[in-house]
Backbone bond lengths (Angstrom), bond angles and torsions (degrees), N, CA, C in turn:
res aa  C-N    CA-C-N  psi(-1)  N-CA   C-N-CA  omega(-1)  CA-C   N-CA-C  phi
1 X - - - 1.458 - - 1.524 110.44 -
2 X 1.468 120.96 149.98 1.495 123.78 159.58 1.082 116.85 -29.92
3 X 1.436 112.71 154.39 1.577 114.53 157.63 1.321 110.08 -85.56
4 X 1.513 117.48 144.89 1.645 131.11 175.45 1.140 98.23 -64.06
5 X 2.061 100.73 123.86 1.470 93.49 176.30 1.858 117.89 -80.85
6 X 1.669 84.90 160.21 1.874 98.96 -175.30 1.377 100.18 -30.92
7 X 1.487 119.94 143.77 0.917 151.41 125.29 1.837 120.05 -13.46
8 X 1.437 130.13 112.81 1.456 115.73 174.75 1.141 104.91 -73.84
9 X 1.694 126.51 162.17 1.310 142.99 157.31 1.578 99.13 -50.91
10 X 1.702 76.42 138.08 1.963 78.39 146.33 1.598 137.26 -52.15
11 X 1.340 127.92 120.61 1.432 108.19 165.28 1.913 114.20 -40.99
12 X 1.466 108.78 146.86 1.061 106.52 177.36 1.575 112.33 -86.24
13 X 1.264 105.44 171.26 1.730 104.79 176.77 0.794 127.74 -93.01
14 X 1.561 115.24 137.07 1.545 117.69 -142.37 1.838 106.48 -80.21
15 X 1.387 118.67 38.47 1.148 110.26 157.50 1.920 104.93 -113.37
16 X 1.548 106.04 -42.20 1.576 83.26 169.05 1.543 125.83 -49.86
17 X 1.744 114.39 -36.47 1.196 133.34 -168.72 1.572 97.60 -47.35
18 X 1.502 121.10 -62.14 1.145 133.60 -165.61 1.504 106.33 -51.68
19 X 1.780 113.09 -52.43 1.204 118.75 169.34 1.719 127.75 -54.59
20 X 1.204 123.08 -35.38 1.192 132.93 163.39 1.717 107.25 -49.78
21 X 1.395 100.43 -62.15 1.562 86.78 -177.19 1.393 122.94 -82.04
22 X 1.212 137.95 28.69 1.272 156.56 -176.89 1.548 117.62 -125.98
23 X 1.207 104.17 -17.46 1.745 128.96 158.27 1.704 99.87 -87.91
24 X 1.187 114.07 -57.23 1.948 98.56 -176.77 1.188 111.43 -66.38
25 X 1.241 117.14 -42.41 1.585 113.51 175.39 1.700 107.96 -63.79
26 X 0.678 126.60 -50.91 1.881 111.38 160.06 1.051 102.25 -32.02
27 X 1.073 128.54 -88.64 1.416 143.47 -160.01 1.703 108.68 -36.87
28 X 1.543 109.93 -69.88 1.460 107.54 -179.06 1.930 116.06 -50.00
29 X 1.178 106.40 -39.23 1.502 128.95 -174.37 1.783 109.78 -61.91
30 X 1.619 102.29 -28.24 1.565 107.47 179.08 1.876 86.54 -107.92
31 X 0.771 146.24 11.85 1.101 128.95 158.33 2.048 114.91 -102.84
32 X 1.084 112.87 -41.03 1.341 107.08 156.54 1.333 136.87 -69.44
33 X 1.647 110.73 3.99 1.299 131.95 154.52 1.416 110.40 -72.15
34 X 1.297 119.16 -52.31 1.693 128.36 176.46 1.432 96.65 -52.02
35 X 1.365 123.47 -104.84 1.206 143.18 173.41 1.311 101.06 10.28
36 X 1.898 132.39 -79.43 1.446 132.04 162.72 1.429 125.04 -24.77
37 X 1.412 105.07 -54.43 1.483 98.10 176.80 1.237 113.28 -44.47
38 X 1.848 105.74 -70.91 1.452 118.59 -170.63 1.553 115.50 -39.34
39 X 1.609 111.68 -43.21 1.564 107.43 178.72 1.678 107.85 -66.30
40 X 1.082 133.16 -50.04 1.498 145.78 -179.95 1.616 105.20 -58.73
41 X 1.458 119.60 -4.87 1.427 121.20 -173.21 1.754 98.90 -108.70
42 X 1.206 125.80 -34.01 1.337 140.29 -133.19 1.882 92.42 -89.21
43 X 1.109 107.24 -24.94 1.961 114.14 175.47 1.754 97.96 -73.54
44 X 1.022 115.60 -45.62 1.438 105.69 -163.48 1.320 111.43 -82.33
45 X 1.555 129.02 -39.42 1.230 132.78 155.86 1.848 118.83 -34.11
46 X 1.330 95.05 -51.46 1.488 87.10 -179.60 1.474 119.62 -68.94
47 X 1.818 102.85 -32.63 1.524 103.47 168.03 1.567 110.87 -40.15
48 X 1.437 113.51 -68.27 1.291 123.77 -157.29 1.721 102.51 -53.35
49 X 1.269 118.03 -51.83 1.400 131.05 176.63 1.713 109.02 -39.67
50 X 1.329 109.15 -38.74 1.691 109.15 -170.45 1.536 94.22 -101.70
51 X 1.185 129.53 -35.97 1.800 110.89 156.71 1.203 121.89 -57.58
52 X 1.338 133.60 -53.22 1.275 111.55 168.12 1.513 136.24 -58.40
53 X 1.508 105.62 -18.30 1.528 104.58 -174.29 1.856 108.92 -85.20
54 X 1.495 102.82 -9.93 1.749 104.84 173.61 1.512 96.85 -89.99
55 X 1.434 114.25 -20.13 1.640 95.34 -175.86 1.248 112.21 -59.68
56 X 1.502 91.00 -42.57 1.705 110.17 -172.96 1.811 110.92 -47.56
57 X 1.262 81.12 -50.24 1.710 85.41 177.27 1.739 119.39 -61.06
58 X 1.229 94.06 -60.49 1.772 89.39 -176.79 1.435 99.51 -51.19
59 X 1.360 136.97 -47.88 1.749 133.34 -177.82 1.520 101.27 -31.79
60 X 1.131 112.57 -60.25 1.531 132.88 -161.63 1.793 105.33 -68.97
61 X 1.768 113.28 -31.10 1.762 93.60 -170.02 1.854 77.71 -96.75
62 X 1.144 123.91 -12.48 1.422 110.64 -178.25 1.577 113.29 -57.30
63 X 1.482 101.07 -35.48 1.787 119.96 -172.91 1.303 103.19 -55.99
64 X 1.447 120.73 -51.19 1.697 146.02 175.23 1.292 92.13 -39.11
65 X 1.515 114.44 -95.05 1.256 133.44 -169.36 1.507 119.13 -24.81
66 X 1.619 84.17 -48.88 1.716 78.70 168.95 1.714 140.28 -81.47
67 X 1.272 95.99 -21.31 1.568 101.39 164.35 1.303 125.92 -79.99
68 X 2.086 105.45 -17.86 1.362 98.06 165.15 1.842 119.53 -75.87
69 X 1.158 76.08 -14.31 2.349 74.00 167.41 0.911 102.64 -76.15
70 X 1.242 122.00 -76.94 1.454 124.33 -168.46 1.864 109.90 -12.31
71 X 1.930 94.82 -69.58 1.335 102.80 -176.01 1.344 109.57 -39.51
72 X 1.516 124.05 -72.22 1.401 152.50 -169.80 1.335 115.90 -35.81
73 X 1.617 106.22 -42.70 2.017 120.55 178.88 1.499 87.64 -83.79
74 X 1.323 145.20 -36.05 1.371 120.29 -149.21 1.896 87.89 -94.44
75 X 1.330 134.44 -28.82 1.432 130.91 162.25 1.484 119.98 -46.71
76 X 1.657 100.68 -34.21 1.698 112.38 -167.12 1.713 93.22 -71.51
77 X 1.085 122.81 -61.86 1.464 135.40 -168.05 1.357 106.92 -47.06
78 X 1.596 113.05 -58.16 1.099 114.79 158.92 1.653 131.01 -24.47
79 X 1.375 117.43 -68.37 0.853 159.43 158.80 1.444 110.36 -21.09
80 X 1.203 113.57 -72.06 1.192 143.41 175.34 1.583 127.87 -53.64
81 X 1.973 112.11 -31.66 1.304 139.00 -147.54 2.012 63.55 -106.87
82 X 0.952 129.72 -69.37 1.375 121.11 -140.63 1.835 108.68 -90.22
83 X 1.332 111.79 22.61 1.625 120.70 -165.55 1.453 88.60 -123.21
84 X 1.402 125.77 139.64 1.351 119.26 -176.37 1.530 92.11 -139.12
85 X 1.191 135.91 20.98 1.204 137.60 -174.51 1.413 127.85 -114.22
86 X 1.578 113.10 99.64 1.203 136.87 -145.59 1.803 101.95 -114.95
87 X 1.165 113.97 141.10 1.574 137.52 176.81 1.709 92.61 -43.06
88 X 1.624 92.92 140.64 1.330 102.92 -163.77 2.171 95.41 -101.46
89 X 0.990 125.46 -164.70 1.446 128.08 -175.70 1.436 120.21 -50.42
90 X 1.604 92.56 -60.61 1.370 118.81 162.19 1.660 143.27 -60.35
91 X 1.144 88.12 -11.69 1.685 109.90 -157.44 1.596 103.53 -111.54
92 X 1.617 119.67 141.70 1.090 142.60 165.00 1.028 118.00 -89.16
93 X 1.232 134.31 -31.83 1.660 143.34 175.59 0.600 110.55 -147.62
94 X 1.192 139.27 171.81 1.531 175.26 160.35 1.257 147.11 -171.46
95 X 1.532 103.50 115.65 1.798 111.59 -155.39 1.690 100.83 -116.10
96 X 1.320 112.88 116.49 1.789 114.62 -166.93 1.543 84.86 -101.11
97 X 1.251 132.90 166.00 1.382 156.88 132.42 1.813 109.76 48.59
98 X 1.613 103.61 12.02 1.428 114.81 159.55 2.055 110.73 -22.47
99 X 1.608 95.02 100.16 2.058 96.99 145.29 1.207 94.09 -111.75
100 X 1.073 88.72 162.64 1.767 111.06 176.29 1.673 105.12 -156.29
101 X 1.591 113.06 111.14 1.597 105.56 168.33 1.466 109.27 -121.17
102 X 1.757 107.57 165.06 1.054 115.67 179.06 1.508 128.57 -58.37
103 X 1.096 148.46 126.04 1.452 142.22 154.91 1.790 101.06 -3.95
104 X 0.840 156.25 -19.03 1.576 150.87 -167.15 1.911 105.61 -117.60
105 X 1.720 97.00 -10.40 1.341 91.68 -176.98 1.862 113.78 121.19
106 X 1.723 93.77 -54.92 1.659 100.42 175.53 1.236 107.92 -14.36
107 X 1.343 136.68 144.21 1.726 152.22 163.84 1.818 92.26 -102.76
108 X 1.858 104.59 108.46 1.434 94.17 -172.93 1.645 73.96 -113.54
109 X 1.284 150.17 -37.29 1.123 141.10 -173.50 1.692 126.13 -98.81
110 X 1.128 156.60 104.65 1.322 129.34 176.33 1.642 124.79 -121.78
111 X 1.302 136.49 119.30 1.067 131.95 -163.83 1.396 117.26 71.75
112 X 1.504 141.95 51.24 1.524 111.39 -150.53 1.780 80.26 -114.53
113 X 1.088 102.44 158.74 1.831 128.10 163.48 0.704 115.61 -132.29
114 X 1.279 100.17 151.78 2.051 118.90 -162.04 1.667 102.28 -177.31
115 X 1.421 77.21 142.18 1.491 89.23 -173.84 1.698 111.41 -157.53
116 X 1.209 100.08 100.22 2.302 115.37 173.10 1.189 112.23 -74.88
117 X 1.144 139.59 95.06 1.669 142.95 163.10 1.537 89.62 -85.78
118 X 1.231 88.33 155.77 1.968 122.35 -160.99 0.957 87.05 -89.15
């Protein structure tokens, strides 16, 4: 024949009982305290997450920006070292054989002259 099944526990007494559920209810009550925070936390995190990731970015076209001067002043000098053509008596400016291209290359200017008399 089977074995007689186990025996149940005693019900406990209904003063631990009471205590048991006065311990879970703590428990659940400090855990839906957590939970709130974390949801009430979770907007600002993402703020911070999408500010830092544009910081990141502007750092990075700043890096650009700056090597495109660099490039751009060390062309000007260039530029500049081999142009000997200076405003005449009359004249406020004067621009001889002006190119000028875009950072990507584009040719938006080529050869241009110009010349402002006062």
């Amino acid at each position: 024949p089977p074995p007689p099944p186990p025996p149940h526990p005693p019900p406990p007494p209904p003063a631990d009982l009471a205590e048991s559920i006065t311990q879970l209810t703590s428990v659940i009550g400090g855990l839906t305290g957590s939970f709130t925070s974390l949801v009430n936390a979770a907007p600002l995190a993402s703020s911070l997450a999408g500010n830092a990731s544009r910081v990141g970015q502007m750092l990075e076209f700043m890096d650009v920006m700056e090597s495109e001067h660099d490039r751009h002043a060390q062309y000007a000098e260039q530029s500049a070292a081999k142009s000997q053509v200076r405003p005449g008596p009359r004249e406020m400016l004067r621009i001889a054989d002006m190119t000028c291209r875009l950072p990507h290359g584009r040719l938006i200017v080529d050869k241009l002259n110009l010349v402002l008399e006062r």
